[in-house]
Biotite code that builds the C-alpha atoms (Angstrom):
import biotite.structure as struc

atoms = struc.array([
    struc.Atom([0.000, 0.000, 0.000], chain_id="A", res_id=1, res_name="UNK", atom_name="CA", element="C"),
    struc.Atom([1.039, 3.865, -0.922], chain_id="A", res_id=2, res_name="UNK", atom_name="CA", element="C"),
    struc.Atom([2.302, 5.741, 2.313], chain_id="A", res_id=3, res_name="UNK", atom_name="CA", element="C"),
    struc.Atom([-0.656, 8.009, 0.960], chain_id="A", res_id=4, res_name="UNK", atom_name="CA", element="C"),
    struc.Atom([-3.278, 5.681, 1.548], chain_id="A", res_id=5, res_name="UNK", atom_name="CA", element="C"),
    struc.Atom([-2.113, 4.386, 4.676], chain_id="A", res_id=6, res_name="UNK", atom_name="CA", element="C"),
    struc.Atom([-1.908, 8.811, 5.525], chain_id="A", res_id=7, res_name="UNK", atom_name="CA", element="C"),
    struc.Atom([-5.751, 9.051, 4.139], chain_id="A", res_id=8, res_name="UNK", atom_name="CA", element="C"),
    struc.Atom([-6.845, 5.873, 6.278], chain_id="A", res_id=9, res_name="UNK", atom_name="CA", element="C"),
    struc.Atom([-5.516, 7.416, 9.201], chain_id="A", res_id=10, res_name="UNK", atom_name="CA", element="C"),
    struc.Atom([-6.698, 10.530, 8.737], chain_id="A", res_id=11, res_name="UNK", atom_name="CA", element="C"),
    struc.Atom([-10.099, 8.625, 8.481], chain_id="A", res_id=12, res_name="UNK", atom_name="CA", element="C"),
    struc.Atom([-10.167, 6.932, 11.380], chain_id="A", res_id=13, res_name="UNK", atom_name="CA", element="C"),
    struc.Atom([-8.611, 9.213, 13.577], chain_id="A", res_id=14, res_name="UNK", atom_name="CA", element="C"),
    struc.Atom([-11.978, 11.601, 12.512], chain_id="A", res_id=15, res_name="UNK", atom_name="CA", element="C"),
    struc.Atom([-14.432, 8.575, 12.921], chain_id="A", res_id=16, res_name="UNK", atom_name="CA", element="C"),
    struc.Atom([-12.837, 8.010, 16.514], chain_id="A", res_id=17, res_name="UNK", atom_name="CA", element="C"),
    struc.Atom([-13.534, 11.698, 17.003], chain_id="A", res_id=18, res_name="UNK", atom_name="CA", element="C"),
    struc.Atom([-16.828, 12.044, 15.511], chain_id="A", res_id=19, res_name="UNK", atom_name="CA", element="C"),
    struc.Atom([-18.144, 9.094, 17.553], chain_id="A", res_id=20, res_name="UNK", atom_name="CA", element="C"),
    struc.Atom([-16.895, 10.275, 21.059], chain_id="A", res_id=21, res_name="UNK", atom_name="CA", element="C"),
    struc.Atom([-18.566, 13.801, 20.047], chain_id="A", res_id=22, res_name="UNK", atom_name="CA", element="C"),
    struc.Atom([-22.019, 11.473, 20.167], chain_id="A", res_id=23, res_name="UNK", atom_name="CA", element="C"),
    struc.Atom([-24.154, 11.996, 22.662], chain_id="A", res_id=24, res_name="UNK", atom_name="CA", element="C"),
    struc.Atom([-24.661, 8.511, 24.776], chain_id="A", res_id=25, res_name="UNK", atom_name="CA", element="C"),
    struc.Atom([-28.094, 7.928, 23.463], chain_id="A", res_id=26, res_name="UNK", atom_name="CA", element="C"),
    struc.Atom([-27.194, 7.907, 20.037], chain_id="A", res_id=27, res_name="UNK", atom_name="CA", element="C"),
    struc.Atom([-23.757, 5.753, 20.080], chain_id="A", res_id=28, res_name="UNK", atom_name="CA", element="C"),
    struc.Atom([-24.943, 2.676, 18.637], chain_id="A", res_id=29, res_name="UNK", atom_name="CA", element="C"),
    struc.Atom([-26.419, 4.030, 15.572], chain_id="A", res_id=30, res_name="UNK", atom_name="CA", element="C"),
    struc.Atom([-23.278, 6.228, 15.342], chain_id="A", res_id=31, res_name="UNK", atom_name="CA", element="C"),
    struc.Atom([-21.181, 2.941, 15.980], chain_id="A", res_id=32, res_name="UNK", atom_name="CA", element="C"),
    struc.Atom([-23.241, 1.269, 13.451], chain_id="A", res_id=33, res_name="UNK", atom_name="CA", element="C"),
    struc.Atom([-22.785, 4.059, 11.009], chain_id="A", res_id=34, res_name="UNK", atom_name="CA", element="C"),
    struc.Atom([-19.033, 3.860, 11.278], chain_id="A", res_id=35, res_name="UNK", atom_name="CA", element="C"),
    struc.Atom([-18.647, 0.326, 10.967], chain_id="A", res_id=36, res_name="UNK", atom_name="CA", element="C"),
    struc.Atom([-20.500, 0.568, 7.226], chain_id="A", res_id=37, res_name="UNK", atom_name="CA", element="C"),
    struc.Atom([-18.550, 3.435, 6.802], chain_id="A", res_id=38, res_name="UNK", atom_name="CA", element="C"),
    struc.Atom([-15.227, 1.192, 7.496], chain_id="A", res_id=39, res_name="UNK", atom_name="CA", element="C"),
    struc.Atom([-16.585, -1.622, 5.790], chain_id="A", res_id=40, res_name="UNK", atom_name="CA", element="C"),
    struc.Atom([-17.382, 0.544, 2.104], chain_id="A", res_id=41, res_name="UNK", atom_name="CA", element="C"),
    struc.Atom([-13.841, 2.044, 2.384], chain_id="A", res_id=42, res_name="UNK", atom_name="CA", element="C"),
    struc.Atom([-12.078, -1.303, 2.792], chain_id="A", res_id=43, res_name="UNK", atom_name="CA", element="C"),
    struc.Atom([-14.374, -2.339, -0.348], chain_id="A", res_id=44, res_name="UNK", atom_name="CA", element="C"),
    struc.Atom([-13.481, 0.540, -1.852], chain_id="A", res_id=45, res_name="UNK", atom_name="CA", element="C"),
    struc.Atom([-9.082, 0.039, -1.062], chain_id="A", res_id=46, res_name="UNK", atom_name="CA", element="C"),
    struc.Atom([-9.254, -3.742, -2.005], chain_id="A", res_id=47, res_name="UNK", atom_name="CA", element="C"),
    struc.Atom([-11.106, -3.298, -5.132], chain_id="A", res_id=48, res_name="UNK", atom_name="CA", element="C"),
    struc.Atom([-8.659, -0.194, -6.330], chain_id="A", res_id=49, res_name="UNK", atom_name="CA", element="C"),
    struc.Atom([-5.596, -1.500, -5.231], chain_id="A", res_id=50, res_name="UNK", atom_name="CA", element="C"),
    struc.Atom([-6.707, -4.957, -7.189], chain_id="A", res_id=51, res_name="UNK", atom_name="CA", element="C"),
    struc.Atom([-6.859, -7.066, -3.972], chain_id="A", res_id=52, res_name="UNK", atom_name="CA", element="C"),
    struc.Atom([-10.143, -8.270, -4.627], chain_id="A", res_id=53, res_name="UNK", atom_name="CA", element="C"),
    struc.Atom([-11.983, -8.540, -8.182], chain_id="A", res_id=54, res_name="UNK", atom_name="CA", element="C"),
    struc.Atom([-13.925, -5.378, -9.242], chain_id="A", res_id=55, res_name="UNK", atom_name="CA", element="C"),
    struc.Atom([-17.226, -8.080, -9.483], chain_id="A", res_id=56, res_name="UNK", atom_name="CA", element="C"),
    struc.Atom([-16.456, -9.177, -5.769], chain_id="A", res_id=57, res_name="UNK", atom_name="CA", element="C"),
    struc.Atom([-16.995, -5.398, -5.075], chain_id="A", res_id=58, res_name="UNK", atom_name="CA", element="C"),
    struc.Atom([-19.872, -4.664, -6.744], chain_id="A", res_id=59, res_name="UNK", atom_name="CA", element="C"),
    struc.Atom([-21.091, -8.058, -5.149], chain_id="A", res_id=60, res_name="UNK", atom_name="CA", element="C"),
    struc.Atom([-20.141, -6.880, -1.936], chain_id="A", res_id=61, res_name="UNK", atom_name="CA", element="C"),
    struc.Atom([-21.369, -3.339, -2.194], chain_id="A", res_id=62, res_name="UNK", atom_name="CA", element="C"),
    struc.Atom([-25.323, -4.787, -3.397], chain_id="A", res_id=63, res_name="UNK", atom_name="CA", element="C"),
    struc.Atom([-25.013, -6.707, 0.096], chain_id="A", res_id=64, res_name="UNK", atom_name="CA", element="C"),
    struc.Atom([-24.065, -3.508, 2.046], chain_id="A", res_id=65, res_name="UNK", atom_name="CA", element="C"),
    struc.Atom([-27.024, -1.845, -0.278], chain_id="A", res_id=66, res_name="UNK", atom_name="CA", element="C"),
    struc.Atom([-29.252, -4.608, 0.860], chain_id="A", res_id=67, res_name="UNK", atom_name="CA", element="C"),
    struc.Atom([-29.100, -3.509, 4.187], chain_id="A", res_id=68, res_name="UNK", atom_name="CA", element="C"),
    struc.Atom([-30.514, -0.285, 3.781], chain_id="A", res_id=69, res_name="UNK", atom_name="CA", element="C"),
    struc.Atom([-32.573, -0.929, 0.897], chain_id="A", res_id=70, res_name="UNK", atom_name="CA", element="C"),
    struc.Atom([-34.253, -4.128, 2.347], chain_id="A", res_id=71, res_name="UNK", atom_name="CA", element="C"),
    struc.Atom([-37.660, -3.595, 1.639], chain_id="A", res_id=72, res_name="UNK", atom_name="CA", element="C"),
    struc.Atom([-37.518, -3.609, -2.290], chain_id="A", res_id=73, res_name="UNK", atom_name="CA", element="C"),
    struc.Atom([-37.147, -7.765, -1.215], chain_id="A", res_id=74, res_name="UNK", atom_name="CA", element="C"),
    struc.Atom([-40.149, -7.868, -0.792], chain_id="A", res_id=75, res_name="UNK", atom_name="CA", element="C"),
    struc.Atom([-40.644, -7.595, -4.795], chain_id="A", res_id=76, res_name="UNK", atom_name="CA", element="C"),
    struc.Atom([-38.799, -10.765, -5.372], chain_id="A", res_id=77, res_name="UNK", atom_name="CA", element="C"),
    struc.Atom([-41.621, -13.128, -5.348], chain_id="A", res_id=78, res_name="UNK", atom_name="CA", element="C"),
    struc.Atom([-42.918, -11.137, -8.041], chain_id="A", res_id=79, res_name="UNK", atom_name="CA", element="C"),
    struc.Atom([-39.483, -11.812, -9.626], chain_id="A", res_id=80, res_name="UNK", atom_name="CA", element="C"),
    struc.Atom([-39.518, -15.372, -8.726], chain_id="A", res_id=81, res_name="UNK", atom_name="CA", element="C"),
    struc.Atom([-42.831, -16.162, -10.422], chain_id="A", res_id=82, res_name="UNK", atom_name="CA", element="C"),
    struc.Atom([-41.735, -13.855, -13.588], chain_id="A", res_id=83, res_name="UNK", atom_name="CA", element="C"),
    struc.Atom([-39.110, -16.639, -14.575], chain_id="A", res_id=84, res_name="UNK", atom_name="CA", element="C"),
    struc.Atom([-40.566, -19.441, -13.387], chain_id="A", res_id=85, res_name="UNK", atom_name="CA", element="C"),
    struc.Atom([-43.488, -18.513, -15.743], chain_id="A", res_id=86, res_name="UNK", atom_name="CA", element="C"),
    struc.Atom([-40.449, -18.285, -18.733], chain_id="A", res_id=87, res_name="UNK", atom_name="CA", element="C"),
    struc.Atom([-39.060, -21.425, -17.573], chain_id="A", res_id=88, res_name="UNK", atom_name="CA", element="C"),
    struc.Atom([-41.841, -23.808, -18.298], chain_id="A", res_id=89, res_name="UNK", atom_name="CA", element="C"),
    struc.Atom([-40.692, -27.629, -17.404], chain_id="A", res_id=90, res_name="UNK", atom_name="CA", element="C"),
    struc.Atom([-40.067, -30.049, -20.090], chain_id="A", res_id=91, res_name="UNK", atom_name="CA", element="C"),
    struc.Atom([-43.476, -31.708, -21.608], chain_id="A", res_id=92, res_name="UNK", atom_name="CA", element="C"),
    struc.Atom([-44.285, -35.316, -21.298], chain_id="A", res_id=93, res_name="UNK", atom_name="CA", element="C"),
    struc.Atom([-45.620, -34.570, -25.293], chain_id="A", res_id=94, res_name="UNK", atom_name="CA", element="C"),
    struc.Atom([-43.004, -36.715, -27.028], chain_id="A", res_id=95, res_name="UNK", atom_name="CA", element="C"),
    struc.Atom([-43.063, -40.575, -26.646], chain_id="A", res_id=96, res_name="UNK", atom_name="CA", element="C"),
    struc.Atom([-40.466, -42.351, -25.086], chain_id="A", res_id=97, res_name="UNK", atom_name="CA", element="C"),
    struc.Atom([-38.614, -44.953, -27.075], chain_id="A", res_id=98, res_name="UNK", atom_name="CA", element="C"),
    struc.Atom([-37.393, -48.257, -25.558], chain_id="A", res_id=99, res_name="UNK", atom_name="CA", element="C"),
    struc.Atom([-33.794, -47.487, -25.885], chain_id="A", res_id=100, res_name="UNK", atom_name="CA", element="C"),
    struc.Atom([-34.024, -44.229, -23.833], chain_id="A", res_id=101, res_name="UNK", atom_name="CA", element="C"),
    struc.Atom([-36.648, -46.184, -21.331], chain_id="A", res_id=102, res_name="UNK", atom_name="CA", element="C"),
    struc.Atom([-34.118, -48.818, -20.856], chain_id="A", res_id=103, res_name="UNK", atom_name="CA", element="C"),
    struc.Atom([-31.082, -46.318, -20.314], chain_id="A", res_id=104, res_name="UNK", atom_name="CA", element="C"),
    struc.Atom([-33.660, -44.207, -17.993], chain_id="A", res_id=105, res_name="UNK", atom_name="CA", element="C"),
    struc.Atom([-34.178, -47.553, -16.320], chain_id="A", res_id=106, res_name="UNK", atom_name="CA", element="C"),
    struc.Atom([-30.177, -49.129, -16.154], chain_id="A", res_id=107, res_name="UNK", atom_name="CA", element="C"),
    struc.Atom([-31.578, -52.065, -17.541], chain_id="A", res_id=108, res_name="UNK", atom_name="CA", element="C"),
    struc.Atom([-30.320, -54.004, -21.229], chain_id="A", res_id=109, res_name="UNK", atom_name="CA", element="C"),
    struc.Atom([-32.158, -55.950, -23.583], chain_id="A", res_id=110, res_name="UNK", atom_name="CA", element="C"),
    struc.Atom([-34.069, -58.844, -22.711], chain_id="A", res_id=111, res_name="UNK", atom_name="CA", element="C"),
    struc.Atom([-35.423, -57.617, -19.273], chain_id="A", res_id=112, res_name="UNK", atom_name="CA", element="C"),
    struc.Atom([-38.747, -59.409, -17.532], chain_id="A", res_id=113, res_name="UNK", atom_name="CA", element="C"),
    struc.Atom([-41.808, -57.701, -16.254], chain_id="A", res_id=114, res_name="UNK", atom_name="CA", element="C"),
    struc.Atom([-40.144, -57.901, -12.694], chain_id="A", res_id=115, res_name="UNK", atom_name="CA", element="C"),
    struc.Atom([-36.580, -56.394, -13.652], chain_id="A", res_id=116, res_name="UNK", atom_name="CA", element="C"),
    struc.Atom([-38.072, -53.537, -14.853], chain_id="A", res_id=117, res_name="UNK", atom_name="CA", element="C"),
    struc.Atom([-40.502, -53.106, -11.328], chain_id="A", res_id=118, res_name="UNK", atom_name="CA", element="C"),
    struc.Atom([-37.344, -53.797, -9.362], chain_id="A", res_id=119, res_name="UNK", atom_name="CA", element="C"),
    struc.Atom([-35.340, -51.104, -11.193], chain_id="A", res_id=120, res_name="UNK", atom_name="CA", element="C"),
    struc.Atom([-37.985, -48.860, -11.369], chain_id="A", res_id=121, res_name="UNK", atom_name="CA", element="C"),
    struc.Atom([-38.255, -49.182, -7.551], chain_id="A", res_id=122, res_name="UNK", atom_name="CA", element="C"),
    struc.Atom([-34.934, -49.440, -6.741], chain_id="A", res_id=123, res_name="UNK", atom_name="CA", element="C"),
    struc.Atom([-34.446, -45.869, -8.154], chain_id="A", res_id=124, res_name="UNK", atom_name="CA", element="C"),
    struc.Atom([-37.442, -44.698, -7.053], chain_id="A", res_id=125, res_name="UNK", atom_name="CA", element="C"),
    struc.Atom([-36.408, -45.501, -3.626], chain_id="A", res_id=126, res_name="UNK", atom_name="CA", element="C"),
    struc.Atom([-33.823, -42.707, -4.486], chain_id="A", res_id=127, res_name="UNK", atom_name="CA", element="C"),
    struc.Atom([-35.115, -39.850, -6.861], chain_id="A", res_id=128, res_name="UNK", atom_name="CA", element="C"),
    struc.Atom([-38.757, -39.924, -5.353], chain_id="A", res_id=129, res_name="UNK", atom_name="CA", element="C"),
    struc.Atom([-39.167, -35.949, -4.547], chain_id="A", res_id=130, res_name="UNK", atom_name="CA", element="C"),
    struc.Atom([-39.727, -36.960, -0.931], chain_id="A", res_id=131, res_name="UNK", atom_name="CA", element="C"),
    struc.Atom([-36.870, -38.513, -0.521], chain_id="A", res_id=132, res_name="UNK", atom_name="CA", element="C"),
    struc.Atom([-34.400, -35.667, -2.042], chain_id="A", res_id=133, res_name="UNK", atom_name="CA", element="C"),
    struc.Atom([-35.251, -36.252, -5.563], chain_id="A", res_id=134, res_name="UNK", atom_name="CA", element="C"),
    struc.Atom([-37.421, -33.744, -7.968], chain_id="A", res_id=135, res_name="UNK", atom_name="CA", element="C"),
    struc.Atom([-40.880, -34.313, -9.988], chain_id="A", res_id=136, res_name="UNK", atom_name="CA", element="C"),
    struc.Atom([-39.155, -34.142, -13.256], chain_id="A", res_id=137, res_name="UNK", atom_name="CA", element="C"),
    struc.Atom([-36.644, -37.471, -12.670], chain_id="A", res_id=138, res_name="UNK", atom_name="CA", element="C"),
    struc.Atom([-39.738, -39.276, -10.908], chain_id="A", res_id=139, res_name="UNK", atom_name="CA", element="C"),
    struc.Atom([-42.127, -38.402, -14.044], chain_id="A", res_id=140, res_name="UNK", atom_name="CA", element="C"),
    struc.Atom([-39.107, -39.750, -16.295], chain_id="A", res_id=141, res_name="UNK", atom_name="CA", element="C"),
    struc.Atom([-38.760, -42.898, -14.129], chain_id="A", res_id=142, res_name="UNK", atom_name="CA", element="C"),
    struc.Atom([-42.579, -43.613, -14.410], chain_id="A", res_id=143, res_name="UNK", atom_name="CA", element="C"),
    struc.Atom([-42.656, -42.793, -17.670], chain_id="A", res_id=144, res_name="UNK", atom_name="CA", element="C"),
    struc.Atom([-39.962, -45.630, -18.429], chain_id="A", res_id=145, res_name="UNK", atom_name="CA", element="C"),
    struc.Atom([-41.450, -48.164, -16.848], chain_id="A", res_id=146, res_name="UNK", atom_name="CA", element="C"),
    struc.Atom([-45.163, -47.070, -18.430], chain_id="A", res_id=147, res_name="UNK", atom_name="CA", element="C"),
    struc.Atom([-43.288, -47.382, -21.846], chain_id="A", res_id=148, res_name="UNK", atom_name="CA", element="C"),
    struc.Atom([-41.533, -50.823, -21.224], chain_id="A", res_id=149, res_name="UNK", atom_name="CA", element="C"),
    struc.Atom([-44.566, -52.343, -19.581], chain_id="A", res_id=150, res_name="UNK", atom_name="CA", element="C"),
    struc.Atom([-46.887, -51.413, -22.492], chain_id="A", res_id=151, res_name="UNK", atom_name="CA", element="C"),
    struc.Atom([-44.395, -53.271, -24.547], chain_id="A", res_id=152, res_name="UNK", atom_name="CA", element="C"),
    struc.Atom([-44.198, -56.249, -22.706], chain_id="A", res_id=153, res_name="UNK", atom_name="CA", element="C"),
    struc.Atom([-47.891, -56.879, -22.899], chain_id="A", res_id=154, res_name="UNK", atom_name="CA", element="C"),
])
């Protein structure tokens, strides 16, 4: 670090110590409060000039600090939230599954019996089912695997 900066730091917190002894008592935590996000904007501000931290880890940083004061526009974020879910529609069930990709779905190969494919289907199950940690999409796919190889076998 420049002998200037370390001067204009100094300078800085020598005034902050000031400033917050000139508080009356009533007041010192929001004064101590202020002076701490104070402290904490100009150390963003140091690491991201001098190239310490990235200028993205800044900005990052800085929308955190900005969070804190600006809280309440959070409240818009189911709004947001339901925005892209809308845009991000799930895949459809449209196209027909072939036995190949049933099979792979599955873990099974070529010839399998009615009970393989229940046992693999509820083997995985056991694991993907969206109680159990999994998600709806890779228990729709497992069902739909073993629909599609069981309306083969009969």
């Amino acid at each position: 670090m420049s002998p200037f900066l370390l001067i204009v730091l100094g300078a800085l917190v020598i005034a902050g110590f000031l400033w917050f002894n000139a508080q009356p008592v009533a007041r010192k935590g929001a004064a101590a409060f202020k002076l701490i996000f104070l402290a904490v904007v100009v150390t963003l501000v140091v690491l991201t000039v001098s190239g310490r931290i990235h200028w993205l880890g800044g900005a990052f940083a800085a929308l955190l600090i900005l969070f804190k004061k600006y809280g309440f526009l959070m409240r818009f974020v189911p709004v947001l939230n339901r925005l892209f879910k809308a845009r991000k529609s799930p895949p459809s069930n449209t196209t027909e599954m072939s036995r190949t990709q049933a099979l792979d779905i599955l873990g099974l190969k070529e010839p399998c019996s009615r009970d393989d494919i229940i046992q693999a289907h509820r083997k995985l199950m056991q694991r993907l089912h969206p109680d159990q940690g999994g998600n709806t999409y890779l228990a729709a796919q497992l069902n739909a695997a073993r629909d599609c190889l069981l309306e083969d076998q009969s």
